[in-house]
GUDRENLUM-263734 format. One record per residue (C-alpha): residue number from 1; y, z, x; residue in one letter. Coordinates in steps of 0.05 Angstrom, whole numbers, plus 5000, padded with zeros to 4 digits. Example, Ala and Ser with C-alpha at 12.3 -4.5 7.8 and 13.67 -1.06 7.14 Angstrom:
GUDRENLUM-263734
ATOM, koldo, c2, c3, c1, nuti
ATOM, 1, 4910, 5156, 5246, A $
ATOM, 2, 4979, 5143, 5273, S $
This chain:
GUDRENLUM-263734
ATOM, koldo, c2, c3, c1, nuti
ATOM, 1, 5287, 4653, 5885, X $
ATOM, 2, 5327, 4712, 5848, X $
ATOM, 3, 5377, 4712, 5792, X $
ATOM, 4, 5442, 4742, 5822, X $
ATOM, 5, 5487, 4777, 5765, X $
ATOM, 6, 5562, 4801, 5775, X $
ATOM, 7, 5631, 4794, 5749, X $
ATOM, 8, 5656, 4726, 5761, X $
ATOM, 9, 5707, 4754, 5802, X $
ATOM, 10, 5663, 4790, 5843, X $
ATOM, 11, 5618, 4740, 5860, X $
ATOM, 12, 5605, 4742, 5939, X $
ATOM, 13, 5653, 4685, 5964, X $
ATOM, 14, 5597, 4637, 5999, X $
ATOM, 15, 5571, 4644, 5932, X $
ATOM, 16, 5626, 4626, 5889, X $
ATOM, 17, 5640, 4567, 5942, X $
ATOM, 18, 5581, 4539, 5929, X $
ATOM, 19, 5588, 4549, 5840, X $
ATOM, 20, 5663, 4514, 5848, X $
ATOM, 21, 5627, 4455, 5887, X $
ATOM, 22, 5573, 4445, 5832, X $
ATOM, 23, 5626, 4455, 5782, X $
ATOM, 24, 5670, 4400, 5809, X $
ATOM, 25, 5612, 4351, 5820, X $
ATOM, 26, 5603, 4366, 5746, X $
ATOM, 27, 5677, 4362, 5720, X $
ATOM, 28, 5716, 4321, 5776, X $
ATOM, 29, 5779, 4368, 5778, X $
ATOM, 30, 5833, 4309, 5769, X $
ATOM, 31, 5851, 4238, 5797, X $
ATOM, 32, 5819, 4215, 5871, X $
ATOM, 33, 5857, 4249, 5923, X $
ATOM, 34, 5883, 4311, 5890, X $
ATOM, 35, 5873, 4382, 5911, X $
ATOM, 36, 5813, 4423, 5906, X $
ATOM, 37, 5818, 4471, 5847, X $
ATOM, 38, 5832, 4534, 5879, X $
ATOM, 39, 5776, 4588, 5899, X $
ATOM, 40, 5789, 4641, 5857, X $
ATOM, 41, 5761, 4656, 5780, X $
ATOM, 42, 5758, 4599, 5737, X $
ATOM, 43, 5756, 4635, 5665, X $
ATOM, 44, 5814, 4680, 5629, X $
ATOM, 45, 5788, 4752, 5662, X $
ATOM, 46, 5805, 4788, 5584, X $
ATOM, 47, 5734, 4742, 5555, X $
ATOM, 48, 5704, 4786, 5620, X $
ATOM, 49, 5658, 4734, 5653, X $
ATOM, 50, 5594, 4749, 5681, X $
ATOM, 51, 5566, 4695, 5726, X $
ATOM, 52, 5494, 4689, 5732, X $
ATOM, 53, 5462, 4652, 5793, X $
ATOM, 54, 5398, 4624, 5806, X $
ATOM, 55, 5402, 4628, 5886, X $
ATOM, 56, 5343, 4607, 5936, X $
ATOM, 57, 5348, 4625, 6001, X $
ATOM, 58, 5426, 4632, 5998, X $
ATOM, 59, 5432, 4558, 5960, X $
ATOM, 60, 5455, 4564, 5890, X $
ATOM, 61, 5408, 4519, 5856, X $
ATOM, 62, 5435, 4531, 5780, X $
ATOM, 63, 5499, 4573, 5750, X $
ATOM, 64, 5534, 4593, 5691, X $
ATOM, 65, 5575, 4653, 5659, X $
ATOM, 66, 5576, 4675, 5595, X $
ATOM, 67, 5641, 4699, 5562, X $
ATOM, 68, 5654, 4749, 5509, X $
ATOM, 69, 5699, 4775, 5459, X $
ATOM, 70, 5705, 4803, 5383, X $
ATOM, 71, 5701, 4747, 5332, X $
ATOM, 72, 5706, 4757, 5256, X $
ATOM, 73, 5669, 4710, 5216, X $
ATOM, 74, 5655, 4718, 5132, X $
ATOM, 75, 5700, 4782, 5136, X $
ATOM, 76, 5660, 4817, 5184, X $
ATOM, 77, 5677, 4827, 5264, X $
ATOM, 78, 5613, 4816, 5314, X $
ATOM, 79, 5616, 4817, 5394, X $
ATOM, 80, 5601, 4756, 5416, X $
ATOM, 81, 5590, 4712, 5477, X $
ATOM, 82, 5596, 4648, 5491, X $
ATOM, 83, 5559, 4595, 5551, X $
ATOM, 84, 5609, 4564, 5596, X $
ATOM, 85, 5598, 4524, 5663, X $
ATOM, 86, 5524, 4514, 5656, X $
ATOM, 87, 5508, 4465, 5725, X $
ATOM, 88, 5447, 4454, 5753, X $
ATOM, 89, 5447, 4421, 5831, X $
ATOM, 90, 5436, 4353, 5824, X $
ATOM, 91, 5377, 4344, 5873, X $
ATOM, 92, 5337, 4394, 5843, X $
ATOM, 93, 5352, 4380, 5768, X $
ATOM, 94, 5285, 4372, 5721, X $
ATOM, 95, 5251, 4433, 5759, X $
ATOM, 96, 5263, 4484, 5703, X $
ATOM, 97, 5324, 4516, 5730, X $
ATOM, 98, 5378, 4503, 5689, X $
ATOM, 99, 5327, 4524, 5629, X $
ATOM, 100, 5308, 4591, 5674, X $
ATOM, 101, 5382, 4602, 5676, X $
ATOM, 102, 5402, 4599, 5602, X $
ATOM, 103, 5347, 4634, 5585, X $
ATOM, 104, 5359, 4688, 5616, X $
ATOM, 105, 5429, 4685, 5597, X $
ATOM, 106, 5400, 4702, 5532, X $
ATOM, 107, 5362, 4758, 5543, X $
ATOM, 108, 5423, 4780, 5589, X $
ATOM, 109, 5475, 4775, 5520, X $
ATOM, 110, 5409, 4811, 5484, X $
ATOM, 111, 5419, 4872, 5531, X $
ATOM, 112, 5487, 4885, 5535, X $
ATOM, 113, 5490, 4901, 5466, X $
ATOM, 114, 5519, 4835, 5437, X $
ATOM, 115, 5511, 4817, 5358, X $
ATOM, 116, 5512, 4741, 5374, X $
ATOM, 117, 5512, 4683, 5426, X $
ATOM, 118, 5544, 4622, 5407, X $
ATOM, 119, 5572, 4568, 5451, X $
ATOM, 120, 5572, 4487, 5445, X $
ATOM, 121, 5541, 4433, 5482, X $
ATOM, 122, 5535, 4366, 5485, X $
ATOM, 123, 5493, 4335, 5421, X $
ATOM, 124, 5435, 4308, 5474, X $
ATOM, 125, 5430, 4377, 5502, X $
ATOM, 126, 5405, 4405, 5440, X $
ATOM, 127, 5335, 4403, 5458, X $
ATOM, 128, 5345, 4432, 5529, X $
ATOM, 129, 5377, 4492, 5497, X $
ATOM, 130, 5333, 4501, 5445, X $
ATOM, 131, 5279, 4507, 5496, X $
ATOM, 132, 5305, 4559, 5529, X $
ATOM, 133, 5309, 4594, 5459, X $
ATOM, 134, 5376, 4585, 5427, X $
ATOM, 135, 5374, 4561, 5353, X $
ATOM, 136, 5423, 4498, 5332, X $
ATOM, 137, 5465, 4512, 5284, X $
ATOM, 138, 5480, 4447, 5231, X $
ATOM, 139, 5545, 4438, 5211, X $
ATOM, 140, 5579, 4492, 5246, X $
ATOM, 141, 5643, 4473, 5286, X $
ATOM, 142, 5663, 4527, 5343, X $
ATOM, 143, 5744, 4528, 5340, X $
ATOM, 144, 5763, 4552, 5405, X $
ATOM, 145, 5836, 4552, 5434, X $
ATOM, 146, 5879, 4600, 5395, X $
ATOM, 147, 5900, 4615, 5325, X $
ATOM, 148, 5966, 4578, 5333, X $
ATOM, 149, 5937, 4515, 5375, X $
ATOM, 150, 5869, 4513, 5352, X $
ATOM, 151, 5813, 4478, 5390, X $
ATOM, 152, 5758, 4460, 5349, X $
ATOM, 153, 5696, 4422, 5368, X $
ATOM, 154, 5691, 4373, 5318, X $
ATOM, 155, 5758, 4341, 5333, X $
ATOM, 156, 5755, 4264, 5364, X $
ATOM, 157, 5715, 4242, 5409, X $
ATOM, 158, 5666, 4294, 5410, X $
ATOM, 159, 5597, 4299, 5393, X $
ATOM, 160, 5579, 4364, 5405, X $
ATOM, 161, 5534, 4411, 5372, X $
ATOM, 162, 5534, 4490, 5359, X $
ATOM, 163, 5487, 4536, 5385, X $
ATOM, 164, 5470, 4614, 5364, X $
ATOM, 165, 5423, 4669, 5379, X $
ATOM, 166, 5428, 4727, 5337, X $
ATOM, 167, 5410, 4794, 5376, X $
ATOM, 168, 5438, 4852, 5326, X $
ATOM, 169, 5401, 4871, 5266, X $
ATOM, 170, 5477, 4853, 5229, X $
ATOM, 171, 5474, 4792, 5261, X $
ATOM, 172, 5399, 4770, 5236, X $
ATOM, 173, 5414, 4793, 5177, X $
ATOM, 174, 5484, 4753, 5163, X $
ATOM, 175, 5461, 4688, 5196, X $
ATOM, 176, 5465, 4641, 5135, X $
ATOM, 177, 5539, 4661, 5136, X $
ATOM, 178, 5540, 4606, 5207, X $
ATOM, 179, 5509, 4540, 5192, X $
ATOM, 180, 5560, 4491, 5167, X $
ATOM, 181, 5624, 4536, 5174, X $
ATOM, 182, 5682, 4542, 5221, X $
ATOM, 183, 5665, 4590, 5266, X $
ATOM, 184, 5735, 4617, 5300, X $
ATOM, 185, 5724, 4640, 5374, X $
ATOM, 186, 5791, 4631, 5400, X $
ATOM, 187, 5787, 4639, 5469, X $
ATOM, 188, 5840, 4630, 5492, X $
ATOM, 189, 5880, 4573, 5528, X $
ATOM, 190, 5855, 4572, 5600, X $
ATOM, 191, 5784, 4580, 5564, X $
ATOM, 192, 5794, 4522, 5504, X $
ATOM, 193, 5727, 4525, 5490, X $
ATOM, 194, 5669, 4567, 5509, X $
C-alpha cells in the first residue's frame, strides 16, 4: 500500500478513472441516465490541486486533493489550502484509510511551506478529522465562491463545520483571529467550496 502524490492533472489515467468512479459513487453527478462527468480535472487548475492516493496493488482504496491559494484574514495574507474530494472505497471503509489519507494530507500542506489548512466538512465528520489531527474551529464560517457571489458555509441547509491546522509560526501565533469569524477563501466558481 503506498500514497501516490501528483498534480491532479497528472494523475496516471487508470488512476484518475478509478478517483472519478469513487467520486461519483460519492456525489451522483446528476439525474439517472445522464452522462458521465467527463475524465479530465475536476478542480479550477489556478487553486493548483495535488491529488493524493492511497493505492494497493493498483486499486485506489482512498483519495483526496488539497487546494491552495492566498487568503487574507484580520488584515494579514497566509497561503492556504483547503481538503476537497475526500472518498474512501466503500468496501473497505472503517480500515483507517480515509484517516491515513488526511493525515497525511496534513503533513503534506505542513511541507510545502503552507501557513494554514482549512477546509469544511460535514458536522458528524468532526471527530474523524480531528483524529487525523486537524483542530475544529467554533464558529468560523468558510465563505467560498467569489467576492461578488459569495458561497459561505453557514448558508441553509447546511450543517457543516470548519476545520484548521496551523503550520507557520504566523499562523500559530494569529490563530485566535479564526474561531467564530468569516473566514473568506473564495475559490472560485467551479471550486464553490473547498
Amino acid at each position: 500500500m503506498q500514497i501516490v502524490t501528483c498534480p491532479e492533472a497528472a494523475t496516471p489515467p487508470d488512476l484518475r478513472t478509478q478517483v472519478r468512479e469513487l467520486q461519483d459513487q460519492a456525489w451522483p453527478p446528476g439525474p439517472a441516465g445522464s452522462p458521465p462527468a467527463p475524465p479530465g480535472p475536476v478542480h479550477d487548475p489556478a487553486l493548483q490541486p495535488l491529488s493524493l492516493l492511497l493505492v494497493d496493488d493498483g486499486r485506489v482504496l482512498a483519495a483526496l486533493d488539497i487546494l491552495t491559494k492566498d487568503i487574507e484574514h484580520a488584515g494579514r495574507r497566509y497561503a492556504a489550502g483547503g481538503l476537497s474530494t475526500v472518498v474512501t472505497r466503500q468496501d473497505v471503509r472503517g480500515r483507517g484509510h480515509g484517516r491515513r489519507l488526511v493525515g497525511q494530507a496534513r503533513a503534506t500542506m505542513a511541507a510545502r511551506g503552507l501557513d494554514l489548512g482549512l477546509f469544511t466538512c460535514d458536522r458528524p465528520l468532526r471527530s474523524f478529522y480531528e483524529s487525523a489531527g486537524w483542530q475544529h474551529l467554533p464558529g468560523a464560517v468558510l465563505v467560498g465562491g467569489t467576492a461578488q457571489a459569495p458561497f459561505p458555509s453557514d448558508r441553509p441547509g447546511f450543517d457543516k463545520v470548519t476545520m484548521a491546522g496551523f503550520f507557520s509560526p504566523r499562523a500559530l501565533r494569529d490563530r485566535a483571529a479564526f474561531p467564530g469569524s468569516r473566514i473568506a477563501v473564495h475559490p472560485g466558481d467551479i471550486d464553490a467550496l473547498w
